[in-house]
C-alpha positions as CSV (number, residue, x, y, z in Angstrom):
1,X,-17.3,27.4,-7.2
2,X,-14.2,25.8,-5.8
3,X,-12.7,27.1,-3.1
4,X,-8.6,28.4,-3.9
5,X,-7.3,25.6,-1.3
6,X,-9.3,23.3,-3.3
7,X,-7.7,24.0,-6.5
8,X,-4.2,23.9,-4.8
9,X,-5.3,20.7,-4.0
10,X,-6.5,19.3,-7.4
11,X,-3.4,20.9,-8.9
12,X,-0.5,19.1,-6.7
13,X,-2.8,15.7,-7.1
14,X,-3.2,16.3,-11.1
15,X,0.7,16.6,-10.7
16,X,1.4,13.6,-9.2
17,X,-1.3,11.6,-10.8
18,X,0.0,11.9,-14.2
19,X,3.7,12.8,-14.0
20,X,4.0,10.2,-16.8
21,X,3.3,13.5,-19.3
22,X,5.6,16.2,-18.1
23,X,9.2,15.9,-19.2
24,X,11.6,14.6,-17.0
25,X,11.7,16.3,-13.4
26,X,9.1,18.7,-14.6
27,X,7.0,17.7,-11.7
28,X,10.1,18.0,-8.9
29,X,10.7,21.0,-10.1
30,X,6.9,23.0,-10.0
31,X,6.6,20.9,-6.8
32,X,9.7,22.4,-5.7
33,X,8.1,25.9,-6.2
34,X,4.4,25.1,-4.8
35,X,6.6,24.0,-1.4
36,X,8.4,27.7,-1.6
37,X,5.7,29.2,-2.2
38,X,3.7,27.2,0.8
39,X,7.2,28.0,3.3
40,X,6.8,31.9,2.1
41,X,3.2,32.1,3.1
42,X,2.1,29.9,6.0
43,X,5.7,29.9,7.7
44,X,4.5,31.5,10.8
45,X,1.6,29.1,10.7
46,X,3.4,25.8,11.1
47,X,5.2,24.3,13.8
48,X,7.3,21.4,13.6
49,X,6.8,18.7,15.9
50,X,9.2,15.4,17.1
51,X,7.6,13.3,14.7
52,X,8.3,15.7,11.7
53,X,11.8,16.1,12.7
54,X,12.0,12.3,13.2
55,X,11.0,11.7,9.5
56,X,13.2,15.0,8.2
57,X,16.4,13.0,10.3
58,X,16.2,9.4,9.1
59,X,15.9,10.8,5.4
60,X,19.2,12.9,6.3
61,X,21.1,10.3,8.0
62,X,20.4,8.0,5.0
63,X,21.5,9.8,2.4
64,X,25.1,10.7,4.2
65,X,25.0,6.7,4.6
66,X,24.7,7.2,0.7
67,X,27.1,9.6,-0.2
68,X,30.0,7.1,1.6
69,X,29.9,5.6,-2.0
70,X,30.4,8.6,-3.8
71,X,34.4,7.8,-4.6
72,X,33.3,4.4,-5.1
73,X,29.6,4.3,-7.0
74,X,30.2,2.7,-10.7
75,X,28.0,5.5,-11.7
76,X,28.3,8.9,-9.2
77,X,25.3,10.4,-11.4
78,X,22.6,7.3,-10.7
79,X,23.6,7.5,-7.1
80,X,22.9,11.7,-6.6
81,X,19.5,10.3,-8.8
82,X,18.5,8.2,-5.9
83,X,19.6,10.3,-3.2
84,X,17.7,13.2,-4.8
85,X,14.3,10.8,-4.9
86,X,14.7,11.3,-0.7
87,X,14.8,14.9,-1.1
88,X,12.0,14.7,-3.0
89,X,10.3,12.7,-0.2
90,X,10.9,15.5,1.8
91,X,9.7,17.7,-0.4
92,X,6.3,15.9,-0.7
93,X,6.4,15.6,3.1
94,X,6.7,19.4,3.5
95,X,4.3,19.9,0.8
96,X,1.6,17.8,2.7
97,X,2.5,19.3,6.1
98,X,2.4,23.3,5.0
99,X,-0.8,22.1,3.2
100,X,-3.2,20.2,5.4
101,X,-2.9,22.9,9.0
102,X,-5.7,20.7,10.4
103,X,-8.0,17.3,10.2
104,X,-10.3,19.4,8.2
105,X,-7.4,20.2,4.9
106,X,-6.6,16.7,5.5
107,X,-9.3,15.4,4.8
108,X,-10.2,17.2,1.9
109,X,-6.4,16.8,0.2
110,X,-7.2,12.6,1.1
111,X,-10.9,13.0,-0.5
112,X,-9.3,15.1,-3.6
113,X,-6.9,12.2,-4.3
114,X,-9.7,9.7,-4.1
115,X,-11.3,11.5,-6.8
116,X,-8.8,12.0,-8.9
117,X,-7.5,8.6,-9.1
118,X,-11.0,7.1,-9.5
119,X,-11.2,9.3,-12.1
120,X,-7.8,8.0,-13.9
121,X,-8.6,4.7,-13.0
122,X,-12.3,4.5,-14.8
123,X,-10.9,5.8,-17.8
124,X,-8.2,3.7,-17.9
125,X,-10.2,0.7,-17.3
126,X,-12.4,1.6,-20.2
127,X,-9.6,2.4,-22.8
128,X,-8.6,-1.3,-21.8
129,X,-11.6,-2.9,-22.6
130,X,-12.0,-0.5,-25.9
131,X,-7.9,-2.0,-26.7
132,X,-9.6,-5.7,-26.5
133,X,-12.6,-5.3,-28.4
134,X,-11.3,-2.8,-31.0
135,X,-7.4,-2.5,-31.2
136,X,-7.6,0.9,-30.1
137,X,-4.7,2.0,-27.9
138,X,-3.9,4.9,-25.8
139,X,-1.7,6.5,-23.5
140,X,-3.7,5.0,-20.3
141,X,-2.6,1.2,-21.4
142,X,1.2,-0.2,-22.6
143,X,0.7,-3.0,-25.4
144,X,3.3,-5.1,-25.5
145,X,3.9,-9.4,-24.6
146,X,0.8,-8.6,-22.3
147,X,-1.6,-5.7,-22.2
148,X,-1.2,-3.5,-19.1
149,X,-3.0,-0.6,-17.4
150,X,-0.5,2.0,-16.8
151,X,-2.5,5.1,-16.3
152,X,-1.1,8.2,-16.6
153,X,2.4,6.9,-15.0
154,X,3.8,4.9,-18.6
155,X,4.3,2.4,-15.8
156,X,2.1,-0.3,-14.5
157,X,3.9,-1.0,-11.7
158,X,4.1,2.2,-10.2
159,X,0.4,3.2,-11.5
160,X,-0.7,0.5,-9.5
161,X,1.3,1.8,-6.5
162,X,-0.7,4.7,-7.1
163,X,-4.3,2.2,-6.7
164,X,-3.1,0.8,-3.8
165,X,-2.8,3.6,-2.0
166,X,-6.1,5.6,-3.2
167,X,-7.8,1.6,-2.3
168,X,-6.3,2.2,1.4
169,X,-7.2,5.5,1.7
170,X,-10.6,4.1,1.1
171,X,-10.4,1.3,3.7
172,X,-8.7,3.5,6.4
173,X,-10.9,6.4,5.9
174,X,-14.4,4.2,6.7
175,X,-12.4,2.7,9.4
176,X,-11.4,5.6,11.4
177,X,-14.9,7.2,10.5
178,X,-13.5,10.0,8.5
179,X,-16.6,11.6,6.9
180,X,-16.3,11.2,3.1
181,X,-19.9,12.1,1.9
182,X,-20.4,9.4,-0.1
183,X,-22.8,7.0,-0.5
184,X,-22.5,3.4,0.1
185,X,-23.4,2.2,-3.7
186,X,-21.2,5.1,-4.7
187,X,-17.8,3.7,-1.9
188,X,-18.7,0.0,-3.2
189,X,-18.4,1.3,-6.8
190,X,-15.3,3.2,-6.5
191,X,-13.6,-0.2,-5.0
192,X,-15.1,-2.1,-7.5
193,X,-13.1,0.5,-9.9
194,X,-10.2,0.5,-7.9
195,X,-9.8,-3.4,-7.8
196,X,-10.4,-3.6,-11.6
197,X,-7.7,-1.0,-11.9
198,X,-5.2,-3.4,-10.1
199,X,-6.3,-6.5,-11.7
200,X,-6.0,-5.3,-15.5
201,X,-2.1,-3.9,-14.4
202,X,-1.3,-7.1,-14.1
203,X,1.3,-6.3,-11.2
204,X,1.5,-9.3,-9.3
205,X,3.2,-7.8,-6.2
206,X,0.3,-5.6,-6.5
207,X,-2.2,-8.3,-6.5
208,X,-0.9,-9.8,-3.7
209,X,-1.1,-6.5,-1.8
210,X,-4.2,-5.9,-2.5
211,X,-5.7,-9.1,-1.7
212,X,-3.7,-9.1,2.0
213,X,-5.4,-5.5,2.8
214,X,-9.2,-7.0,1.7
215,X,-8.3,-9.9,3.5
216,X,-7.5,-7.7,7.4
217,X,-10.5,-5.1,6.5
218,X,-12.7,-7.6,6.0
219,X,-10.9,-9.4,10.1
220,X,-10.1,-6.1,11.3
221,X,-14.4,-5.7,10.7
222,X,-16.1,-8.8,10.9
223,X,-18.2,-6.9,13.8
224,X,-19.6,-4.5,11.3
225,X,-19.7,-6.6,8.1
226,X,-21.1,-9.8,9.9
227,X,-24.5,-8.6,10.0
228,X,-27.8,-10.4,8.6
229,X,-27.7,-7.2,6.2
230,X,-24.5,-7.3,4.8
231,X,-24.6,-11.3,4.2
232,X,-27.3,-10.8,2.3
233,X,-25.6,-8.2,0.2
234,X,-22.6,-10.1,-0.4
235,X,-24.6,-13.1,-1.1
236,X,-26.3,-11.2,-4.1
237,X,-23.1,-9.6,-5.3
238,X,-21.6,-13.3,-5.6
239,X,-24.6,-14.7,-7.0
240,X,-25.0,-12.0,-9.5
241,X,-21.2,-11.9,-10.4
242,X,-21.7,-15.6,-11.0
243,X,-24.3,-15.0,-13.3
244,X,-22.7,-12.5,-15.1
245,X,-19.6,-14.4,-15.8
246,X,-21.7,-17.3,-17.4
247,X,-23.0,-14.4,-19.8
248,X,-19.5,-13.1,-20.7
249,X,-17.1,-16.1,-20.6
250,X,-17.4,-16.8,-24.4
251,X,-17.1,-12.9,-25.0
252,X,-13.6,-12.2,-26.5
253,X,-12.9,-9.1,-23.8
254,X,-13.5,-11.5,-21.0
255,X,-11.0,-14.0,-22.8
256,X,-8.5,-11.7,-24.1
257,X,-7.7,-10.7,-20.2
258,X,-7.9,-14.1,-19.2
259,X,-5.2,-14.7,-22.0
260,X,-3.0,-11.7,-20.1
261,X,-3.3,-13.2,-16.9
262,X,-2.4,-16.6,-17.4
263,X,0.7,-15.0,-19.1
264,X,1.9,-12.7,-16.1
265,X,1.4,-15.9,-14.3
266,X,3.5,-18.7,-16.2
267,X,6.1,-15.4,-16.2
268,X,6.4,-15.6,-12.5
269,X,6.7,-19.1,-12.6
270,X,9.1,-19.7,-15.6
271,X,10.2,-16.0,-17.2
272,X,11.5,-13.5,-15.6
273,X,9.6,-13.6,-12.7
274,X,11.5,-16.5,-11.7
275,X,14.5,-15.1,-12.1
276,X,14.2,-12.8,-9.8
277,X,15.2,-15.3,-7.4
278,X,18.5,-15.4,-9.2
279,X,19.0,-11.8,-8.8
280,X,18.3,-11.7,-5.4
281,X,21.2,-14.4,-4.6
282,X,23.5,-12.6,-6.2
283,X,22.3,-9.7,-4.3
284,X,22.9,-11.4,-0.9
285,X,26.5,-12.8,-2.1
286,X,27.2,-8.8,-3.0
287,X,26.1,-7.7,0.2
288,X,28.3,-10.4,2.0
289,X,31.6,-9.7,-0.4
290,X,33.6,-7.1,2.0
291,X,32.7,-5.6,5.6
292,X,32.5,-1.8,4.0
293,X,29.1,-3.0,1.3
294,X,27.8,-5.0,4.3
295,X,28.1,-1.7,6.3
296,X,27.2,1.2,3.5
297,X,26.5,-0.8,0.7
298,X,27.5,-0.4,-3.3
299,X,25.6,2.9,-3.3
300,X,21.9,4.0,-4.3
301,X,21.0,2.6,-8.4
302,X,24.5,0.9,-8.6
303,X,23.2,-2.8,-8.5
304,X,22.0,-2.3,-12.1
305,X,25.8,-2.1,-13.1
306,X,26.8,-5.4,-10.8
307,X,23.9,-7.4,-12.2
308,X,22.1,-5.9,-15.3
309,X,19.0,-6.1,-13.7
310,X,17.1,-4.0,-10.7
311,X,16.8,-5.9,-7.0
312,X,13.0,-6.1,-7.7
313,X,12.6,-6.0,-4.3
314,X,12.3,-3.0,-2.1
315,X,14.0,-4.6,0.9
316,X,16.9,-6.6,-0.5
317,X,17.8,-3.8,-2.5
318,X,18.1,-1.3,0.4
319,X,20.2,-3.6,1.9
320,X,22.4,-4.0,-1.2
321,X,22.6,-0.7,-1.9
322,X,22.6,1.0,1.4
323,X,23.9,-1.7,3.7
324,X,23.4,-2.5,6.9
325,X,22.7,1.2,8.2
326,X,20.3,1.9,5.4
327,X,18.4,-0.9,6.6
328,X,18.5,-0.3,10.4
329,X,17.4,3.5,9.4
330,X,14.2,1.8,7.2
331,X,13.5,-0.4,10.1
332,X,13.4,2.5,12.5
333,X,11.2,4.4,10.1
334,X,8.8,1.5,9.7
335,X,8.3,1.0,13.1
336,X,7.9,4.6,13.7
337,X,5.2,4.7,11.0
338,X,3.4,1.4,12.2
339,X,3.4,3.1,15.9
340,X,0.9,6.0,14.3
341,X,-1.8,3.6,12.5
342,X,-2.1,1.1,14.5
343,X,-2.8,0.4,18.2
344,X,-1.3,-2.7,18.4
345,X,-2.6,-3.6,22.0
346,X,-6.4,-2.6,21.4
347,X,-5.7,-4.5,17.6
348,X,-7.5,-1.4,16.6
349,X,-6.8,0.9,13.1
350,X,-5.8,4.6,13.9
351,X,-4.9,6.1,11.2
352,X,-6.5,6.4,7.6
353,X,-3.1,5.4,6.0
354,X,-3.0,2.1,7.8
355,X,-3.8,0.0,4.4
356,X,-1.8,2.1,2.4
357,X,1.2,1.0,4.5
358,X,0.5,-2.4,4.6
359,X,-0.1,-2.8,1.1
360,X,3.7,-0.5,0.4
361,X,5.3,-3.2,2.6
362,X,3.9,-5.8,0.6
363,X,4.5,-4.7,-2.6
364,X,7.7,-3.6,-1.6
365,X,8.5,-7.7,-2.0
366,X,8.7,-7.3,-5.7
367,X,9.5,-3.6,-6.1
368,X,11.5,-0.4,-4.2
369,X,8.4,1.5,-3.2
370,X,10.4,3.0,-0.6
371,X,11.8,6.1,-3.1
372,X,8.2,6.6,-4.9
373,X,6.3,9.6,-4.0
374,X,3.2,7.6,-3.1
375,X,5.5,6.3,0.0
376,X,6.2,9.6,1.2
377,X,3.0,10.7,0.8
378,X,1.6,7.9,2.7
379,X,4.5,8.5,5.3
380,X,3.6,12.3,5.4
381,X,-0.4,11.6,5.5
382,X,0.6,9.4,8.5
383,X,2.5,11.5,10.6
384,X,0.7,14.8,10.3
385,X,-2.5,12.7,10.8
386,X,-0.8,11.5,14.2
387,X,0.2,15.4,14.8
388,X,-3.1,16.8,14.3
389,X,-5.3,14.2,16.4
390,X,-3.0,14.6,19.3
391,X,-2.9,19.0,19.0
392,X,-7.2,18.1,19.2
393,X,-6.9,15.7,22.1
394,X,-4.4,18.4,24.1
395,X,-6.9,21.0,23.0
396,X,-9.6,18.9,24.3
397,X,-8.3,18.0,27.7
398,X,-7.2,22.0,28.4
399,X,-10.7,22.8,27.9
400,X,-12.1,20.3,29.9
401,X,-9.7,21.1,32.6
402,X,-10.3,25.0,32.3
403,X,-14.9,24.2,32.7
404,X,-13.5,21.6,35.8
């Protein structure tokens, strides 16, 4: 029988798994009460630390950066909107930090959100294949010029947000040797889900991102993976993956995606993928068009009514939006992050988020990842992870000290 703290668990992931079913701030509002509910029972459990009250600041300081553009904002509703999504942030971060008390909660909230996901993701991956062999649609996929996976989200984008993440949970987790109980055919499968999930999105940002954190696993562990063992492993797989596209290539699934591919692609190059170049000009000439936008920007959502169209990218649009001390805030944050999963010196992984960040600054090329949950959840994992390894090293060294 599961435990209560388990349940909790597979409740608040169910919730932000699938908020593509619930009304519209449904979820910010029951997640509003689980973090209540958290603060009235384990108050006297939790203590904040500098690097919680770090993350609690910058959100602060940018949204009074925001609310300079309240007498200005073309639309003063949009803008509380997108202050409100780094409330929610908060929220998630509070959540996460009332929550997980030690490495142990941690782990099993991380492990919970694996299985979830993996869950969503199969599923969704099958109803695709059912769409292109039989018509059939459901909720899991969005038919329109292409075919996308969208989950449980309505959006492919941000469900593939939600892959990358559970993907660099994955990758961080073996990393840092974070005990997962799982078998190696079981880890390999639930990539090999995970990558199919991203693929049939058809995100392009996301395909990038995900490509980037194979690509500095696979450097960060050519010790462990260059092995007579493991060559001979991934020499089968590629053999038998050959093979098995010879069988299927005339098979109308295997086309039918191909078909979807080749479309996103020729977008990029010649739809609307290529204009996002456009957009992001006349974001930059915005930006430069008086010293108070350059400063504090047009406001949080307001580009929309300068443009028509979203930035599509998460870091011209903070600029745009927040100006100049929006940006320097994100910068600070980002470094701050970086500082807790990665040892730059020793080039050596820290941190089980350390994928999930790379792959959220990657995709923030093409999106504004940095007012999703999945961002503050990966910024919440990251700093409570830091928390809790250091309260076990202190703990550590005191005993050590007190047997010396």
């Amino acid at each position: 029988m599961l435990a209560p703290s388990n349940l909790i668990n597979i409740f608040i992931v169910f919730l932000l798994t699938s908020r593509g079913l619930f009304p519209g701030y449904t979820v910010e509002f029951i997640l509003l009460v689980i973090l209540l509910t958290l603060i009235l029972l384990k108050s006297k459990k939790v203590k904040f630390k500098h690097n919680d009250l770090m993350i609690i600041g910058i959100v602060i300081l940018t949204n009074v950066t925001l609310a300079f553009n309240i007498f200005y904002a073309k639309n003063i509703f949009e803008l509380l909107i997108y202050m409100g999504y780094y409330l929610v942030g908060i929220m998630i971060f509070l959540i996460i930090k009332f929550k997980c008390l030690n490495l142990i909660n941690l782990c099993s909230f991380l492990k919970t959100y694996i299985i979830v996901t993996s869950i969503i993701c199969l599923f969704t991956n099958i109803s695709f294949l059912i769409y292109t062999t039989t018509g059939y649609s459901t909720i899991l996929i969005h038919v329109g010029q292409t075919v996308r996976a969208v989950g449980l989200f309505g959006n492919p984008n941000y469900y593939s947000i939600l892959l990358l993440m559970v993907l660099g949970f994955l990758y961080g987790m073996s990393n840092i040797k974070l005990n997962l109980n799982l078998d190696k055919r079981v880890y390999l499968l639930l990539i090999f889900n995970l990558f199919l999930g991203v693929f049939l999105t058809f995100s392009r940002g996301a395909l990038v991102a995900m490509i980037i954190i194979t690509i500095i696993y696979f450097f960060l562990n050519l010790r462990k993976y260059f092995k007579f063992r493991y060559i001979s492993l991934v020499s089968l797989a590629f053999f038998s993956l050959f093979f098995l596209m010879e069988t299927i290539i005339d098979t109308t699934v295997f086309k039918s995606i191909v078909e979807q591919f080749i479309i996103r692609i020729e977008n990029a190059i010649y739809g609307d993928g290529a204009g996002r170049y456009d957009i992001w000009e006349v974001a930059l000439e915005l930006f430069a068009q008086n010293l108070w936008i350059t400063i504090f920007g047009i406001g949080g959502n307001q580009f929309t009514y300068y443009s028509n169209h979203h930035p599509h990218n998460g870091y011209i649009g903070t600029l745009v939006e927040s100006g100049l001390v929006g940006a320097i805030l994100l910068l600070i944050l980002s470094v701050f992050i970086f500082t807790k999963i990665f040892n730059l010196p020793k080039l050596k992984v820290i941190s089980p988020m350390f994928y999930s960040v790379i792959a959220m600054y990657f995709m923030a090329l093409s999106n504004d990842v940095f007012i999703v949950k999945e961002f503050w959840i990966i910024v919440g994992v990251a700093t409570i992870y830091s928390n809790l390894v250091r309260e076990n090293s202190n703990e550590e060294s005191r005993i050590t000290t007190s047997v010396g």
